[in-house]
Each structure stands twice: as C-alpha cells, then as structure tokens.
KESE-574056 format. One line per field, with one value per residue: z, y, x of N, C-alpha, C, CB in turn; residue in three letters. Coordinates in Angstrom, 3 decimals. Glycine has a CB too. Layout:
n.c3 = [Z, ...]
n.c2 = [Y, ...]
n.c1 = [X, ...]
ca.c3 = [Z, ...]
ca.c2 = [Y, ...]
ca.c1 = [X, ...]
c.c3 = [Z, ...]
c.c2 = [Y, ...]
c.c1 = [X, ...]
cb.c3 = [Z, ...]
cb.c2 = [Y, ...]
cb.c1 = [X, ...]
type = [ALA, ...]
REM end
This chain:
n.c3 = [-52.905, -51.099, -48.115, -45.683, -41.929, -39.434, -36.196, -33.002, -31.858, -30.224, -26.674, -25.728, -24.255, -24.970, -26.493, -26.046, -27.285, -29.880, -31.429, -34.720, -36.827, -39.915, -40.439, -43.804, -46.059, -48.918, -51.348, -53.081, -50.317, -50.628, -53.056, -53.514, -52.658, -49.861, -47.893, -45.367, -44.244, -42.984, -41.063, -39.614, -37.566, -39.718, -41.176, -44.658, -46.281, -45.061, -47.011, -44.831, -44.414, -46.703, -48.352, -49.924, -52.091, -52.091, -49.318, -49.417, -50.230, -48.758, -47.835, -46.300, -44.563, -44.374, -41.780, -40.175, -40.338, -39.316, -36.830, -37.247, -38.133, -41.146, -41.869, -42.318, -42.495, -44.666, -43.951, -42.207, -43.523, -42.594, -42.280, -40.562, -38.120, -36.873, -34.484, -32.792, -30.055, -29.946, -30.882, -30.315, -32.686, -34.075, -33.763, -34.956, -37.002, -38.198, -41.210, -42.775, -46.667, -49.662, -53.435, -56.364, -57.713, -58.305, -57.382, -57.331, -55.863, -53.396, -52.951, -52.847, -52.340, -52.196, -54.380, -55.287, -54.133, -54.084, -51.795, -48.690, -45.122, -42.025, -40.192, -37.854, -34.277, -33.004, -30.237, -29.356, -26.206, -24.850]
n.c2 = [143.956, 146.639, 146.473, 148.874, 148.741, 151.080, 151.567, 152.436, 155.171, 157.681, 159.991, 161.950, 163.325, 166.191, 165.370, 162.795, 159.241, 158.032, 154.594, 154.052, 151.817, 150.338, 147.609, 145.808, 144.528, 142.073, 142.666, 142.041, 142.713, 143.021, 144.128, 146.833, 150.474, 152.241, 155.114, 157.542, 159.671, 162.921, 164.643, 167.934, 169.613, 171.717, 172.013, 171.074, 167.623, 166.403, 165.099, 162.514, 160.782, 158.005, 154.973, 152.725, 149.918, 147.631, 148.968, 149.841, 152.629, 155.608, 158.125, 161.767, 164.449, 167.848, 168.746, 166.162, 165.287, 163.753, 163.002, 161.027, 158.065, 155.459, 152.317, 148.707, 145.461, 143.104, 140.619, 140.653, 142.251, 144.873, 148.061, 150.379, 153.619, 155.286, 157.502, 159.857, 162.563, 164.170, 166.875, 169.553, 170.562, 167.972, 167.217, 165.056, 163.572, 160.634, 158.899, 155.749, 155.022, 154.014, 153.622, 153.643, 151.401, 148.710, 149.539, 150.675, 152.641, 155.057, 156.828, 160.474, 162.640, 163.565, 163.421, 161.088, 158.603, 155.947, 153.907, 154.410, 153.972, 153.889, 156.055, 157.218, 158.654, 161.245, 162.938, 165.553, 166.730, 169.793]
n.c1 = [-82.648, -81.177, -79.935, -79.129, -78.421, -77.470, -75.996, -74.709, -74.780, -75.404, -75.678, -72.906, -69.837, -68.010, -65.116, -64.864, -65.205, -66.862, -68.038, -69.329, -71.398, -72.435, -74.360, -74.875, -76.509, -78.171, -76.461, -73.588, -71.151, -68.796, -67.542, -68.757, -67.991, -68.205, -69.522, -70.044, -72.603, -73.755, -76.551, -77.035, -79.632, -81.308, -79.412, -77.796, -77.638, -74.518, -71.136, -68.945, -66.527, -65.448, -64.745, -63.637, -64.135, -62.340, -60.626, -58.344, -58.652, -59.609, -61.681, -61.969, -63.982, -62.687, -63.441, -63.067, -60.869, -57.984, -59.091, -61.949, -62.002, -62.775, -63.429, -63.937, -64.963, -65.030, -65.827, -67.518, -69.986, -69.715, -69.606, -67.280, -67.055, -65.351, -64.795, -63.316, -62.094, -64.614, -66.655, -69.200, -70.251, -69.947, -72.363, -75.697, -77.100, -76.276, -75.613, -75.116, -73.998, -74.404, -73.576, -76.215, -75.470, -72.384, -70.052, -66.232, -65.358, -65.946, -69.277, -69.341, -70.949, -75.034, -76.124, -75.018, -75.699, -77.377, -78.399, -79.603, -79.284, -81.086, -80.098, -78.628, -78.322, -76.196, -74.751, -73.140, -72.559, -71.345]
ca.c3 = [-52.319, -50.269, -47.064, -44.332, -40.499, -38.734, -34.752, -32.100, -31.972, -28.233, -25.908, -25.235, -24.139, -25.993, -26.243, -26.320, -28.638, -30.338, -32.896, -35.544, -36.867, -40.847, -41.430, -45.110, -47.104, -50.006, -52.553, -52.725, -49.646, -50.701, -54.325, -52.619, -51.782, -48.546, -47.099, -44.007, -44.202, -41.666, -41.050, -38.894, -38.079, -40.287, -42.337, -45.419, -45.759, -46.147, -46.362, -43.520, -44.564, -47.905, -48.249, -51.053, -51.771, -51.156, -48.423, -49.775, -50.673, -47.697, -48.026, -45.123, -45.113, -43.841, -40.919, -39.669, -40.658, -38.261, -35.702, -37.318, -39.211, -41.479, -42.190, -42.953, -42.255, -45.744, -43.655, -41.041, -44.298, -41.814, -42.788, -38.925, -38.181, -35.126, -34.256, -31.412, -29.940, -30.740, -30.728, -30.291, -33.867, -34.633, -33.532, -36.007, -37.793, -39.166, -42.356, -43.714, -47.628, -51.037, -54.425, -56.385, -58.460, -57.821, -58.033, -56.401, -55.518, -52.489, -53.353, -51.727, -53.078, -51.766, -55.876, -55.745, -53.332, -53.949, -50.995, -47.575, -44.136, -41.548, -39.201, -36.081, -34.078, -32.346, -29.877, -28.324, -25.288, -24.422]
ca.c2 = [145.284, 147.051, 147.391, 149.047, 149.401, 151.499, 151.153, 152.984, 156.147, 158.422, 161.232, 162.027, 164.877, 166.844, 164.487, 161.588, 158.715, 156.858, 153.991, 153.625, 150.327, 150.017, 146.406, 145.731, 143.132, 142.445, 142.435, 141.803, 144.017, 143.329, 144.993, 148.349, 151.156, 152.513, 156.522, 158.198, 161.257, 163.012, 165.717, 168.369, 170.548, 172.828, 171.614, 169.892, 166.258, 166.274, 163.615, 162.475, 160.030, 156.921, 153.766, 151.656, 148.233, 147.086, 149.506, 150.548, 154.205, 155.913, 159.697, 162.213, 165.443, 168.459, 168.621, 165.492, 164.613, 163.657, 162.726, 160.173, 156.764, 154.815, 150.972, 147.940, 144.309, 142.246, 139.381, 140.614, 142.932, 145.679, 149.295, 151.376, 155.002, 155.409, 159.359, 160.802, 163.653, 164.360, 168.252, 169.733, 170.626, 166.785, 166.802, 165.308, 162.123, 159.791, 158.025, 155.124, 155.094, 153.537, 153.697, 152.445, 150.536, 148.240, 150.285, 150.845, 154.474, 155.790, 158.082, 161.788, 163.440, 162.952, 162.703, 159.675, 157.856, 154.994, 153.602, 155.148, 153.482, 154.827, 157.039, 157.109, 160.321, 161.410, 164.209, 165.908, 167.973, 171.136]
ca.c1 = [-82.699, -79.749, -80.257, -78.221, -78.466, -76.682, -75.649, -73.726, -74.855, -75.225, -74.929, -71.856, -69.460, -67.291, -63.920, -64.865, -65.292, -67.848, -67.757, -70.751, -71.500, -73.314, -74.895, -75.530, -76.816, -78.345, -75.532, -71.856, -70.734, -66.981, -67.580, -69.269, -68.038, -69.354, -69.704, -70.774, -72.796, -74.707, -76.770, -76.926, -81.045, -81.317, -78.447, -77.526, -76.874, -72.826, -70.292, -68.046, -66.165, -65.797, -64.006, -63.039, -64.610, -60.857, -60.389, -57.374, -58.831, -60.151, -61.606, -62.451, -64.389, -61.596, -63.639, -63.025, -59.626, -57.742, -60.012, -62.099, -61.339, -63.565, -63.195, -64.672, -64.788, -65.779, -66.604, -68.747, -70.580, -70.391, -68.637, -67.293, -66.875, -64.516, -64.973, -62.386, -62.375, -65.766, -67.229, -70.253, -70.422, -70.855, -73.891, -75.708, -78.051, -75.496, -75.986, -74.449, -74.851, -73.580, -74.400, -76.794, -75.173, -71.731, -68.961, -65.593, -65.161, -67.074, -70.009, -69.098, -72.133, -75.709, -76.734, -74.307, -75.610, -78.401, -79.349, -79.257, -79.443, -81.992, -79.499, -78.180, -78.000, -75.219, -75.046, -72.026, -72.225, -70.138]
c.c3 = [-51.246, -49.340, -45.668, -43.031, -39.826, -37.121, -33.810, -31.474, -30.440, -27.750, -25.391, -24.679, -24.837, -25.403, -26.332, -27.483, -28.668, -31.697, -33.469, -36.564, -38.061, -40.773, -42.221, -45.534, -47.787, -51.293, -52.368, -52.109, -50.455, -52.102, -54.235, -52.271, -50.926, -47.780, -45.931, -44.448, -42.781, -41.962, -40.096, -38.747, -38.255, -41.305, -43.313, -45.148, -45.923, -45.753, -45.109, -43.895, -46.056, -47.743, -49.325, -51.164, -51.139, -49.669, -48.419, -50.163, -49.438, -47.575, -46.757, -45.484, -44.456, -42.348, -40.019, -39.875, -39.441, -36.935, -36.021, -38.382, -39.727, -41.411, -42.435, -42.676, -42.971, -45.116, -42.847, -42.009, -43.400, -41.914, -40.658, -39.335, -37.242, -35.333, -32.943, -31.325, -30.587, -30.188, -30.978, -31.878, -35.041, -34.523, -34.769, -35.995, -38.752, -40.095, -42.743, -45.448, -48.652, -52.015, -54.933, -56.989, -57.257, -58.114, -56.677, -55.157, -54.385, -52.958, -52.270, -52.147, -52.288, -53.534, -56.038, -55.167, -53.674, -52.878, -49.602, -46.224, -42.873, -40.532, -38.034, -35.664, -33.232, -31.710, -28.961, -27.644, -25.186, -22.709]
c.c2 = [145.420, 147.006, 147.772, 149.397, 149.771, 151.846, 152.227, 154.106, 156.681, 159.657, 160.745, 163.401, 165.355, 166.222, 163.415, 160.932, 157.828, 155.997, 153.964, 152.299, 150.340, 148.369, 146.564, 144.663, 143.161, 142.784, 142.473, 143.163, 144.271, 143.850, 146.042, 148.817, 151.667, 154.123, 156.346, 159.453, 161.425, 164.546, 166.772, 169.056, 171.721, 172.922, 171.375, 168.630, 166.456, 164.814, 163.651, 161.709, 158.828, 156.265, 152.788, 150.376, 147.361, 147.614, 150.157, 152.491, 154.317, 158.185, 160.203, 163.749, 166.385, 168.678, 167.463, 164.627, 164.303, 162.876, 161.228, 159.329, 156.101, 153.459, 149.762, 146.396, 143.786, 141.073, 139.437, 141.637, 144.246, 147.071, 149.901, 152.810, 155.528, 157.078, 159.248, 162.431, 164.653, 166.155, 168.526, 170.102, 169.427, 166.403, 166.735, 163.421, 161.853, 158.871, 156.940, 155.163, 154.226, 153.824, 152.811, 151.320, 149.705, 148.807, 150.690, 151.624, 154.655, 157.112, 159.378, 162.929, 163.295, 162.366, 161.479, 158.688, 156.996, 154.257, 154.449, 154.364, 154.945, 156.393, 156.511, 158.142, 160.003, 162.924, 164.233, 167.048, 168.868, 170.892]
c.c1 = [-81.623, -80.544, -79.037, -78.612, -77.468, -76.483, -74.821, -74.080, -75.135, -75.101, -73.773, -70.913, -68.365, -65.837, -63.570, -65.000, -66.429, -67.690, -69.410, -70.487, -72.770, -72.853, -75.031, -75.892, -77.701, -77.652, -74.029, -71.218, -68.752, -66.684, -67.984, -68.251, -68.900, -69.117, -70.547, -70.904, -73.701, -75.150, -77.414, -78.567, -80.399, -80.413, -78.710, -77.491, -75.143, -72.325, -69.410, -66.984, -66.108, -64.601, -64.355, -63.324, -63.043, -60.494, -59.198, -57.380, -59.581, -60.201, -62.372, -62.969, -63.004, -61.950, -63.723, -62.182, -58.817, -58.052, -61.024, -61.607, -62.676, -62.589, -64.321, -64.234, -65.438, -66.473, -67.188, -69.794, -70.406, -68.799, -68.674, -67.048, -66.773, -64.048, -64.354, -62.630, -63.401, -65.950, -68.568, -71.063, -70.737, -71.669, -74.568, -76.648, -77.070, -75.858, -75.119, -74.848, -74.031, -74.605, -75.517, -76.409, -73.111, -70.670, -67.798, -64.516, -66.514, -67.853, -69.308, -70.142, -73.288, -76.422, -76.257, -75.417, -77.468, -79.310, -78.874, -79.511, -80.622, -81.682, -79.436, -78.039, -76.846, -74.946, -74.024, -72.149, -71.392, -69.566]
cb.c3 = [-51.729, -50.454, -46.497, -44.492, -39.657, -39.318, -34.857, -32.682, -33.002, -27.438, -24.703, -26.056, -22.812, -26.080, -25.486, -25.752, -29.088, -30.467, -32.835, -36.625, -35.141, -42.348, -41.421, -46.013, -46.604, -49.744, -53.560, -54.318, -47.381, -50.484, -55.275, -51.259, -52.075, -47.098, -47.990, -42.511, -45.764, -39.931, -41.827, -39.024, -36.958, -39.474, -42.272, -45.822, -46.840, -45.574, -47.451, -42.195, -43.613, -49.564, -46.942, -51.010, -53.709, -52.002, -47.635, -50.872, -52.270, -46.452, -49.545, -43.963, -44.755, -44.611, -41.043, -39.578, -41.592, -38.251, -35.530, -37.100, -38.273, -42.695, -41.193, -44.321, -41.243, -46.861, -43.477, -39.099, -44.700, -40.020, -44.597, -37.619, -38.695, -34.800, -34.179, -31.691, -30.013, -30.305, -31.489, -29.278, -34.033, -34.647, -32.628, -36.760, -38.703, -38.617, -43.475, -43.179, -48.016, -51.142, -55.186, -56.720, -60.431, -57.893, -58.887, -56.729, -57.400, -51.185, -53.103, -51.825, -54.564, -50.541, -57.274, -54.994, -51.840, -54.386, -50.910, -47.622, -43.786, -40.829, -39.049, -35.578, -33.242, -33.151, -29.407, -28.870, -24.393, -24.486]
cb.c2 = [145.564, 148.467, 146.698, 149.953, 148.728, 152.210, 149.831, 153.234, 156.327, 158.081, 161.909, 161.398, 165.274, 168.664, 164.452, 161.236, 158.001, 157.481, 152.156, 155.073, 149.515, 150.939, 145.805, 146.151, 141.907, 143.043, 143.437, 141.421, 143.649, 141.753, 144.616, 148.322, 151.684, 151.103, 157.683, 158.183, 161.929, 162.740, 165.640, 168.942, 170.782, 173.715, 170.791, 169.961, 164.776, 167.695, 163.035, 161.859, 159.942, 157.466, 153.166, 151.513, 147.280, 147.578, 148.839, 149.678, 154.718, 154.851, 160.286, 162.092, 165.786, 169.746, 169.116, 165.325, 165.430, 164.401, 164.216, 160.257, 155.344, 155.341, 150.618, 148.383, 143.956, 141.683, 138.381, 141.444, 142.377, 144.700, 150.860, 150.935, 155.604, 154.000, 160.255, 160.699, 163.906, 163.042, 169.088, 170.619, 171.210, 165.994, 167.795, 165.896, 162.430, 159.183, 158.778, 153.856, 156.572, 151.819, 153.819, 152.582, 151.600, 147.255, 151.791, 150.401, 155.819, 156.213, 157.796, 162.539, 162.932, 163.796, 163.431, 159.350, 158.747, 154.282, 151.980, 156.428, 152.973, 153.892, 158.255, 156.451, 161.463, 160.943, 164.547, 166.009, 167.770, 173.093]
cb.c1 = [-84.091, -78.752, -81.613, -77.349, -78.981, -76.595, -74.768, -72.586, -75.652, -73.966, -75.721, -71.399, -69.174, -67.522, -63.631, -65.507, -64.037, -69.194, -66.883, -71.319, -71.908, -73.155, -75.771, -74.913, -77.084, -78.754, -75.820, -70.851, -70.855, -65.881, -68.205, -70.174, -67.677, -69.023, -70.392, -69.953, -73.725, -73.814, -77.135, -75.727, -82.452, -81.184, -77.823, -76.645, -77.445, -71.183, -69.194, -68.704, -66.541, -66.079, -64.212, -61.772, -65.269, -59.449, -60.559, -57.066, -59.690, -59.049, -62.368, -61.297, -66.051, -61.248, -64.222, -63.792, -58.823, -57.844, -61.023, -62.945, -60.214, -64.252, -62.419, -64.631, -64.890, -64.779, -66.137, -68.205, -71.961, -70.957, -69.779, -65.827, -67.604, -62.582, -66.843, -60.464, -61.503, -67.211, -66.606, -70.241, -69.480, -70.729, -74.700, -74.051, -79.807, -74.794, -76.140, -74.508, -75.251, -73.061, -73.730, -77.739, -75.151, -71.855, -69.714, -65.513, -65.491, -66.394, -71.899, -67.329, -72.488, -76.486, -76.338, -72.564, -75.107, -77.955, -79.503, -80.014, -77.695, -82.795, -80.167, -76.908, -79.300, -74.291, -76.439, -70.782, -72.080, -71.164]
type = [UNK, UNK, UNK, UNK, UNK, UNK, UNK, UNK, UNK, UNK, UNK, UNK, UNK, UNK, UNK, UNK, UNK, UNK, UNK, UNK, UNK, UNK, UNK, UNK, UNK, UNK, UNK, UNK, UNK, UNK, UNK, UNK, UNK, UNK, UNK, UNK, UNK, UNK, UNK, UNK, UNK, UNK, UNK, UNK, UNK, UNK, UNK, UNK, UNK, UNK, UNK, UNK, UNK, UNK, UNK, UNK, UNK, UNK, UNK, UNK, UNK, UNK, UNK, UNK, UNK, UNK, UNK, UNK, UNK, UNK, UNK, UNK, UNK, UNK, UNK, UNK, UNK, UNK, UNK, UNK, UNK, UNK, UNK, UNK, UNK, UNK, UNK, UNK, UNK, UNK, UNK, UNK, UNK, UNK, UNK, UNK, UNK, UNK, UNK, UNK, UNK, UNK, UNK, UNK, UNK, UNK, UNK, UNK, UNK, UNK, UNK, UNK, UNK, UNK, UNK, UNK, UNK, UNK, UNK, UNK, UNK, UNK, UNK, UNK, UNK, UNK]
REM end
C-alpha cells in the first residue's frame, strides 16, 4: 500500500515562501510519477504542479508558473513543492498524489490519481 505524508505547510503572508515536503513509501518511489494538487473551500480539487519519475518532465498549473517549482529527491523517496511569492489566492489544502498504478507521466487529473496523501493546509495572508 502507497502511502504519502505530506509536511511544511503554514500561515504566512502574502510574499513569502513556503516549501512542502511528500514522504512516500510503499513502492518504487523512483518509477512514480508524483503531483501536487490542492484545494481551495468551496472549490474543486485542481492540480498544481507534476514531475516525472526521472524528473526530467516537470508540469505547472498557469497559475502557478513561475512562482513555484516541483522536485524530487529519489533517495530520500520524498517529492518538494517550493512556492514563492505566495498570494492569498493559494490558500488552500495541499495534496500530494500519484497514480495508482507505476507509471511515468504525472497524473494532472483528480480521475488519474490513485493514492492521495492526507494534506497540508496552507494559508496566505493579505
């Protein structure tokens, strides 16, 4: 069984930065791809972010181009999600997620996505 925990998460104020921090384990992290979604009350879930079991592919939503970076460290199993210049509009319950199966395309869907980590919130002041 997958499992992911995800870390970092905070008040903060509009500008700053925060990193987020998925654990995984439970199956070959370095054959996974790995997304960030999140979701806002009253929202959807959407994506934020995906990354490439290699790490060589790296996708961002348009709202958060720019500003944040995904990545990944195969040998610590553990996917990041370094957000700058944060806005009040990221306010929001961050997800780490992957599919269910082993595959090496990041889900950008929530139908993709197999397992889900429990969230982290993240809240940016004005």
């Amino acid at each position: 069984q997958v499992q992911l925990v995800e870390s970092g998460g905070g008040l903060v104020q509009a500008g700053a930065s925060l990193r987020l921090s998925c654990a995984a384990s439970g199956r070959t992290f370095s054959r996974s791809a790995m997304s960030w979604f999140r979701q806002a009350p009253g929202k959807e879930r959407e994506f934020v972010a995906g990354i490439s079991a290699s790490g060589g592919r790296r996708d961002y939503a348009d709202s958060v181009k720019g500003r944040f970076t995904i990545s990944r460290d195969n040998g610590r199993n553990t996917v990041y999600l370094q957000m700058n210049s944060l806005k009040p509009e990221d306010t929001a319950v961050y997800f780490c997620a992957t599919r269910r199966e082993v595959y090496p395309v990041p889900a950008k869907s929530v139908s993709e996505v197999g397992f889900w980590g429990q969230g982290t919130q993240v809240t940016v002041s004005s």
